[in-house]
N, C-alpha and C positions, 0 to 999 in steps of 0.2 A: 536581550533575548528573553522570553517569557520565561515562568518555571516548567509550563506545560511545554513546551517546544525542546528544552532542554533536559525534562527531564524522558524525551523520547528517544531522543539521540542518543542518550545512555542507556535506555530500552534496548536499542539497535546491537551498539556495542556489544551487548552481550548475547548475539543469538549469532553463531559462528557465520549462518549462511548467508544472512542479510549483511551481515559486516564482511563477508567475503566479497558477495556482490556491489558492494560499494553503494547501499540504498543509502539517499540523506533525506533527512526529515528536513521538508524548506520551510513549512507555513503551516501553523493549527490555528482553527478558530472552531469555535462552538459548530460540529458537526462535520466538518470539511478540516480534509490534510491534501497539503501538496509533498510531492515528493521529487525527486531527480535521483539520475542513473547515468553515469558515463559510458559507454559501450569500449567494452574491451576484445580483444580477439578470442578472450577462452569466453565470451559470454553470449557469442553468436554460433548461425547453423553454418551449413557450407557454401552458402549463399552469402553468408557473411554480414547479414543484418540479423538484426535480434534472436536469439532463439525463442521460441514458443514460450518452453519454463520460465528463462527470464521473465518476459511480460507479465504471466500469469502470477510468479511469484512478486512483480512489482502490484498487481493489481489487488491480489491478497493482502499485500501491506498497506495499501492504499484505504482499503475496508474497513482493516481491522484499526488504523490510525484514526482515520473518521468517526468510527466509532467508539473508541478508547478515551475520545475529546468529554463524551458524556456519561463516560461512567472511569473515572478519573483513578477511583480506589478500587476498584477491579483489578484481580490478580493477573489479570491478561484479556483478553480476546480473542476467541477460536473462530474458525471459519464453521459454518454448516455444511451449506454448499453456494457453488459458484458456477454459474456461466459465463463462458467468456465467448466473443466476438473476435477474431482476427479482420482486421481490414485494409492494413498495408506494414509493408517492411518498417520494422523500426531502425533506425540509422542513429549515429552518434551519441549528441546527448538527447537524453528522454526525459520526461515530467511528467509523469502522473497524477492525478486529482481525485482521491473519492470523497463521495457527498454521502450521510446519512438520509434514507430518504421517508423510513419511518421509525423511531427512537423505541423500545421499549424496554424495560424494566431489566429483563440480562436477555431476550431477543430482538435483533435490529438489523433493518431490511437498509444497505446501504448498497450504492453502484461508483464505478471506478471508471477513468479513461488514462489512456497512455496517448500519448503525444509525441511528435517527433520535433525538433528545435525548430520547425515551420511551423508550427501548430499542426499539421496535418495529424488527424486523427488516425492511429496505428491499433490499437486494440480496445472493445469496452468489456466491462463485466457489471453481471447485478449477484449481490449474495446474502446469503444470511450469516450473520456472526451471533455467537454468543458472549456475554459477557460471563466472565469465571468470577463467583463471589471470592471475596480478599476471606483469605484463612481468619477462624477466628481467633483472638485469643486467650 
């Protein structure tokens, strides 16, 4: 396992909600994270496929992962803003993907999909992240 893969998982761990919802960091490489989601009963609507939050909160992570890949000692990674797309029920397990789509210095223009285990495309987003400079010391 990389340092940068593993040292996201331990990112994860400590941020109550994404470790509630069971987010796992699958794959970093320069600019692009994948991610995965099991669907659970308390994590969908009453429809019983994905709820809206989830997604969006997978797609948030999905950004700010992508983007974290390049700026590695960054205290974090904040969202700006985000648009998201719904375009079908999410079911089971889920995989997310976001792509860095233009890098810069602590602003970075990156976009995200969610996936349903057919690949069927379930939700997209485009957004701006910041990166947070690391304290000095």
């Amino acid at each position: 396992m990389s340092k940068a893969l593993e040292y996201a998982r331990q990112y994860h761990r400590r941020i109550p909600f994404t470790e509630h919802l069971g987010i796992e960091v699958t794959r970093l490489e320069d600019g692009v994270a994948q991610l995965a989601l099991d669907l659970r009963p308390e994590l969908c609507n009453s429809f019983g496929t994905a709820h809206g939050g989830v997604l969006m909160t997978l797609l948030d992570v999905a950004l700010c992962q992508a983007a974290h890949t390049q700026h590695p000692d960054s205290a974090g990674i904040m969202t700006i803003d985000m648009a998201t797309s719904f375009i079908a029920a999410g079911e089971r397990r889920l995989t997310a993907q976001g792509r860095v789509l233009k890098p810069g210095r602590t602003t970075i223009f990156a976009e995200a999909e969610v996936r349903n285990a057919d690949g069927a495309l379930v939700a997209k987003a485009i957004g701006t992240v910041r990166a947070r400079p690391a304290a000095k010391a």
